[in-house]
C-alpha positions as CSV (number, residue, x, y, z in Angstrom):
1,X,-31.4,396.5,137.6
2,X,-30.4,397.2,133.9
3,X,-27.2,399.7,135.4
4,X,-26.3,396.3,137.0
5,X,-26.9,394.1,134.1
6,X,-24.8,396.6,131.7
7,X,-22.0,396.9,134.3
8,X,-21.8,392.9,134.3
9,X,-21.7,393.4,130.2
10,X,-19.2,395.5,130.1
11,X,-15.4,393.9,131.4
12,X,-13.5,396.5,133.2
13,X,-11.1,397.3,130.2
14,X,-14.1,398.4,128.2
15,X,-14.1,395.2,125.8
16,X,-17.2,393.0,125.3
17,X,-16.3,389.5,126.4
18,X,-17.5,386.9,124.0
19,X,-18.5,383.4,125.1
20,X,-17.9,380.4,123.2
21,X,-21.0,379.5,120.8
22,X,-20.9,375.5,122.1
23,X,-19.3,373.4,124.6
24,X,-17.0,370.8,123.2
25,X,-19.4,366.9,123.6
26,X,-18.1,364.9,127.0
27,X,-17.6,361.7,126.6
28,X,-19.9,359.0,128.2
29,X,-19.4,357.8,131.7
30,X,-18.7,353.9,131.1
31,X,-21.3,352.0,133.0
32,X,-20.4,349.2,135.9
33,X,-20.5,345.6,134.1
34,X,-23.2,344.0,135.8
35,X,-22.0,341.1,138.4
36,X,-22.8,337.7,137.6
37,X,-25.7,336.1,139.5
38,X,-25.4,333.6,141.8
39,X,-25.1,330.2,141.1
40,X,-28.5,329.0,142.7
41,X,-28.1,327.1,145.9
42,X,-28.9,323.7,145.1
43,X,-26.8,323.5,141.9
44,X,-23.0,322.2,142.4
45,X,-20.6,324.7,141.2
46,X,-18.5,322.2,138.8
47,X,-14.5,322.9,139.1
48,X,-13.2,321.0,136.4
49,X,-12.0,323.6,133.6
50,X,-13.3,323.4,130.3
51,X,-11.6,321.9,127.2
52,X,-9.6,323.8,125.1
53,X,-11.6,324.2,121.7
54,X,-9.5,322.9,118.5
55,X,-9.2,324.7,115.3
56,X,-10.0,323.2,112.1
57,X,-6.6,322.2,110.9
58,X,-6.3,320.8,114.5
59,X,-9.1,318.2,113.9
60,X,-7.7,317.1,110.6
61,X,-4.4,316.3,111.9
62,X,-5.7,314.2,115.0
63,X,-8.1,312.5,112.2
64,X,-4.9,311.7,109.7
65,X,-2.2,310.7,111.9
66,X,-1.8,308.3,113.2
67,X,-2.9,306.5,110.5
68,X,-5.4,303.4,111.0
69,X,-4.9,301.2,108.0
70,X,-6.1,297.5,107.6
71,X,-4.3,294.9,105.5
72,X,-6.5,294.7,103.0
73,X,-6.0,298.7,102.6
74,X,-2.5,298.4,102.6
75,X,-2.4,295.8,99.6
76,X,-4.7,298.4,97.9
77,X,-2.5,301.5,98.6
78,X,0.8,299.5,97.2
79,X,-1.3,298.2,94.1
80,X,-2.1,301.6,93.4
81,X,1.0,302.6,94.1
82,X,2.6,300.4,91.1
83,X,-0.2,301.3,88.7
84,X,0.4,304.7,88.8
85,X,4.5,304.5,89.2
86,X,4.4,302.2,85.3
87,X,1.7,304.6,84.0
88,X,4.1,307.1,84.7
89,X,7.1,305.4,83.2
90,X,5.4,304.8,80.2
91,X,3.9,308.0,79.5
92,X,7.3,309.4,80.3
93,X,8.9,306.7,77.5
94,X,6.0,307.8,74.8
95,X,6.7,311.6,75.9
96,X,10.6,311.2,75.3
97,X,9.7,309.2,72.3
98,X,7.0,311.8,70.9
99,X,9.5,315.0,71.5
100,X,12.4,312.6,70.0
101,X,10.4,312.8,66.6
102,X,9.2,316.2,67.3
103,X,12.8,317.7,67.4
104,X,13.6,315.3,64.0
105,X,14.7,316.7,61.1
106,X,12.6,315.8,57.6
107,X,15.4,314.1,56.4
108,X,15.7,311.4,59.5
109,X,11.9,311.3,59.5
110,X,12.0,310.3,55.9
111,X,14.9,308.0,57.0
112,X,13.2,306.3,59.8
113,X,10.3,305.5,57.6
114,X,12.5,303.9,55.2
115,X,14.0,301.7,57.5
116,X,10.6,300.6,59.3
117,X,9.4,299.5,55.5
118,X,12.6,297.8,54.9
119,X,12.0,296.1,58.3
120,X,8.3,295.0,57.8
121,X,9.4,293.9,54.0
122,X,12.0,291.6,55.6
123,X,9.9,290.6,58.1
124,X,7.0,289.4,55.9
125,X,9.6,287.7,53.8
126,X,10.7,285.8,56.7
127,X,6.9,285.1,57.5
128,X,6.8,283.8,54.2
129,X,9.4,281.3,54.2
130,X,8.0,280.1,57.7
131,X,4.8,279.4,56.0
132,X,6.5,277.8,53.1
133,X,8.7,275.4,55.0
134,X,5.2,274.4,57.5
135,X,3.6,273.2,54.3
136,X,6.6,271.4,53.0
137,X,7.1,269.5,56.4
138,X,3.3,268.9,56.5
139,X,3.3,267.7,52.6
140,X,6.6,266.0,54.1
141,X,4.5,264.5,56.8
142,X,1.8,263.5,54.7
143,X,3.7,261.6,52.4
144,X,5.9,259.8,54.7
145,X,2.4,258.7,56.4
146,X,1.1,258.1,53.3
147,X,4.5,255.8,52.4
148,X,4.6,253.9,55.7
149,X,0.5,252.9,55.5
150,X,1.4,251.9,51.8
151,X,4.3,249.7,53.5
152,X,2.6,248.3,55.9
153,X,0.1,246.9,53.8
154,X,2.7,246.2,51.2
155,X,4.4,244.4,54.5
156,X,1.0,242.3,55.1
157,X,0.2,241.6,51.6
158,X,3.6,239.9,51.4
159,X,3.0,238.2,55.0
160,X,-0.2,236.5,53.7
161,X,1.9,235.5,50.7
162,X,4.6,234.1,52.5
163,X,2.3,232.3,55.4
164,X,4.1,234.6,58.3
165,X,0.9,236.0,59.3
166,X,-2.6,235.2,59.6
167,X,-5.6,235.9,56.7
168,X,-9.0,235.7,57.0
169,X,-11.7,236.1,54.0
170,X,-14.6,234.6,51.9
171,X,-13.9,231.0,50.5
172,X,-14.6,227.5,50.6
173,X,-13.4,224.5,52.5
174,X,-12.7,221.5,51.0
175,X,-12.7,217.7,52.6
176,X,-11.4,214.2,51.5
177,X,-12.3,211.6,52.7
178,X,-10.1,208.4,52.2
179,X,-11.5,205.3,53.6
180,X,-8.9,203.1,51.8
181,X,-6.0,205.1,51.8
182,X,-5.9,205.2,48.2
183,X,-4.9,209.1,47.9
184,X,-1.3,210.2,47.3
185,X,0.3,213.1,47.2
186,X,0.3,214.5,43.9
187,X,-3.2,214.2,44.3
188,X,-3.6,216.8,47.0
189,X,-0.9,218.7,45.1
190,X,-3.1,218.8,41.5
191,X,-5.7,220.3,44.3
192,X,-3.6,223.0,45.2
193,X,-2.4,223.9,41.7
194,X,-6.3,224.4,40.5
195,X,-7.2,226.1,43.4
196,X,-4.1,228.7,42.8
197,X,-5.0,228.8,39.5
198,X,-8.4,229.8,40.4
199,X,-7.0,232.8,42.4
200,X,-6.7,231.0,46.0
201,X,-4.5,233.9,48.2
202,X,-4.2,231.8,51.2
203,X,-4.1,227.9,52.0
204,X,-3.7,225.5,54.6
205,X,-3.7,221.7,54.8
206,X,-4.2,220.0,58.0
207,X,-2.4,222.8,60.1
208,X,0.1,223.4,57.7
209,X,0.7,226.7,55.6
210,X,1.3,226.1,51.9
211,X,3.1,228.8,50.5
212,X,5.5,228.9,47.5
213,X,7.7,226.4,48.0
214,X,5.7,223.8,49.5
215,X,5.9,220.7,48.6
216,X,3.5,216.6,48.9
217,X,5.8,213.8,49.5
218,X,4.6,210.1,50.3
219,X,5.9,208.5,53.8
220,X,4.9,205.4,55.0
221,X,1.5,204.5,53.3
222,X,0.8,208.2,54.4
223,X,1.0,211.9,53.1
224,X,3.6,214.8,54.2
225,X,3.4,218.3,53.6
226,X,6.4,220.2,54.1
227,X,7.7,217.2,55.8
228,X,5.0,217.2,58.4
229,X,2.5,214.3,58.7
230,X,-1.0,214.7,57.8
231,X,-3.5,211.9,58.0
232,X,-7.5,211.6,56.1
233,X,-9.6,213.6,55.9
234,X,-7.9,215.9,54.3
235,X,-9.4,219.2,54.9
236,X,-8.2,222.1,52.8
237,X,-9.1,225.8,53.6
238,X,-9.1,228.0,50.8
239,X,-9.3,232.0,50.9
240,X,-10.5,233.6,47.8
241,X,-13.6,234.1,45.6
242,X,-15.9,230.8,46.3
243,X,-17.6,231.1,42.8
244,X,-14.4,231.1,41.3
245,X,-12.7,228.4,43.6
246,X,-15.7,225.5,43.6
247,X,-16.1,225.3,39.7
248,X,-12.2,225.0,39.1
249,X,-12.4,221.5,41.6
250,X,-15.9,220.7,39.6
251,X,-14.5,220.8,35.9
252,X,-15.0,217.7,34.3
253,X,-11.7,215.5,34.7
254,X,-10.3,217.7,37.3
255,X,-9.4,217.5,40.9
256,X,-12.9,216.0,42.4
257,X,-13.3,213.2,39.9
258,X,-9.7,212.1,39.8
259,X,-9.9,211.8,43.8
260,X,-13.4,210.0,43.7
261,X,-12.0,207.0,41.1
262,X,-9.5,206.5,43.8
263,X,-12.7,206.0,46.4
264,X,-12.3,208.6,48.0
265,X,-14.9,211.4,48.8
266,X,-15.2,215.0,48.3
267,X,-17.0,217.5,49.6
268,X,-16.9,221.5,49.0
269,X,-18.9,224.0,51.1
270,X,-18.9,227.8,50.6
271,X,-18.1,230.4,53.5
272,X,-18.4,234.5,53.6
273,X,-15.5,233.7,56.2
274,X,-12.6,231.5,56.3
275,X,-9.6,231.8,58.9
276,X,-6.0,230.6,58.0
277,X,-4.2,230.9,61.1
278,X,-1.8,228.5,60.2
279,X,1.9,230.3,60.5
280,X,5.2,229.7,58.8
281,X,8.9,230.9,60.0
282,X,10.1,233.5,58.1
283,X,13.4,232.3,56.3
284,X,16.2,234.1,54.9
285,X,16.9,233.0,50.9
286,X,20.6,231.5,51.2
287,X,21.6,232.9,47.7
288,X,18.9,235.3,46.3
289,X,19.1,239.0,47.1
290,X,17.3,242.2,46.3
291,X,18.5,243.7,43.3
292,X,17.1,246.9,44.3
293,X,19.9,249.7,45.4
C-alpha cells in the first residue's frame, strides 16, 4: 500500500505535482420562475387591457387645458389683467422718474428745485388773486343786493306817495255826514291839509286817491275830487299815527267844528289797520325832469 501511494506521489519526471489550494466559487444555478396559478374556474378571465397609467405632468395638463372658465371668471381674469398692466406702467414711470434724478447732476438738482419754488410761489399768487377777486364779486354781490332792496323800497315809498300802489297801516277814519248839503269843497280840502300836516302818508276820499296834486272843486250843488263825483257822507281814510291824526281835526276852531256849524256831522274812529287801495295812473311830468346825471 504505501509503495503504491508514493508511486501515485511521485509524477513520472520525478517532480511533485501541486494541486491548487481552492476551486474558483460557481455561480448559482438560476431557479425556474414559478408559473402562475390558475385563474379559478368560476371566475371570468376579463380581456379588456388595462389603462395606461399617466405621469404627473400628464395629469396636470389634462386638468389645465382645455380650460373651463365661466363668465364671471373671465371678467375677473381681464380686471386683473388691467390692474396689474397700469401698476406696471406706473411703477415703470416712477422708476424712469426716480433713476432720471438719480443720474442728475447737483447743479440740475439744485435747478429743478428752484423752478418747483418758483412754480408753487406763482401758483399761490394766482391762488391769491382768485380769492381776492371771489370776495370782491361777493362784496360786489352784496352791495348790488343791498342797492336793489334799498330801491325797491325807495320804489314803494315813492308809490305810496304818488297813489300808484296800495298802503295799508294804523290810522283813523273819518265821516261827514251832510244832511243839508251844506259842505263845500274847501271844506274837505282844510280836512286834508290838517290831516297832512299831522303826518297823514296815505289818503283817500270816496274811492279817490289824493296825492299831491289833488285838488276839491264844487259841481252842481255837489263835491269833485280830481274831477270825479263824490256824494255825503264823506268818508276819509287816513294812514298814519291815530294819536297824532284825531287831535289835529279836534283843535278848537279847526276842521270838526267848522264842518259841524255848517250842520253837518263828524265822526272819527281809530284803527291798528287801515287799507287805501284806492290807485292812481302814474303820469309823466310834461316839463319837469330829473336833474340828476
Amino acid at each position: 500500500m504505501s509503495d503504491q501511494s508514493d508511486q501515485e506521489e511521485r509524477p513520472e519526471n520525478g517532480l511533485r505535482k501541486e494541486l491548487p489550494a481552492e476551486l474558483p466559487p460557481q455561480a448559482p444555478t438560476p431557479r425556474p420562475a414559478p408559473e402562475p396559478a390558475p385563474a379559478p374556474a368560476d371566475e371570468p378571465v376579463s380581456e379588456q387591457p388595462a389603462p395606461p397609467r399617466l405621469t404627473g405632468r400628464q395629469r396636470l395638463i389634462d386638468g389645465l387645458w382645455p380650460p373651463r372658465l365661466t363668465r364671471a371668471q373671465l371678467i375677473v381674469a381681464l380686471l386683473l389683467f388691467g390692474l396689474g398692466f397700469g401698476l406696471a406702467v406706473q411703477v415703470a414711470s416712477n422708476s424712469d422718474g426716480d433713476s432720471a434724478l438719480r443720474g442728475a447732476r447737483q447743479e440740475d438738482l439744485v435747478r429743478i428745485l428752484d423752478e418747483l419754488d418758483d412754480r408753487t410761489q406763482r401758483l399761490e399768487d394766482e391762488k391769491q388773486g382768485l380769492e381776492k377777486q371771489r370776495q370782491e364779486l361777493q362784496s360786489s354781490s352784496d352791495q348790488a343786493a343791498e342797492a336793489r332792496k334799498q330801491t325797491a323800497e325807495k320804489e314803494r315809498q315813492l308809490g305810496i306817495l304818488a297813489g300808484t300802489v296800495g298802503a295799508t297801516g294804523p290810522g283813523i277814519t273819518m265821516t261827514v255826514q251832510d244832511p243839508k248839503g251844506a259842505v263845500e269843497s274847501d271844506m274837505l280840502l282844510d280836512a286834508i291839509q290838517e290831516l297832512r300836516a299831522a303826518g297823514a302818508e296815505a289818503m283817500e276820499v270816496n274811492g279817490v286817491r289824493v296825492v299831491a296834486n289833488t285838488y276839491f272843486s264844487d259841481t252842481d250843488g255837489s263835491v269833485a275830487v280830481d274831477g270825479n263825483k263824490i256824494n255825503a257822507p264823506y268818508r276819509f281814510k287816513v294812514i298814519g299815527k291815530p294819536q297824532d291824526l284825531e287831535p289835529a281835526l279836534n283843535i278848537p276852531g279847526g276842521v270838526v267844528q267848522s264842518l259841524e256849524k255848517e250842520q253837518a256831522t263828524v265822526s272819527v274812529e281809530r284803527s291798528d289797520k287801515i287799507v287805501v287801495d284806492a290807485l292812481r295812473q302814474a303820469k309823466l311830468p310834461d316839463y319837469a325832469r330829473s336833474s340828476s346825471r
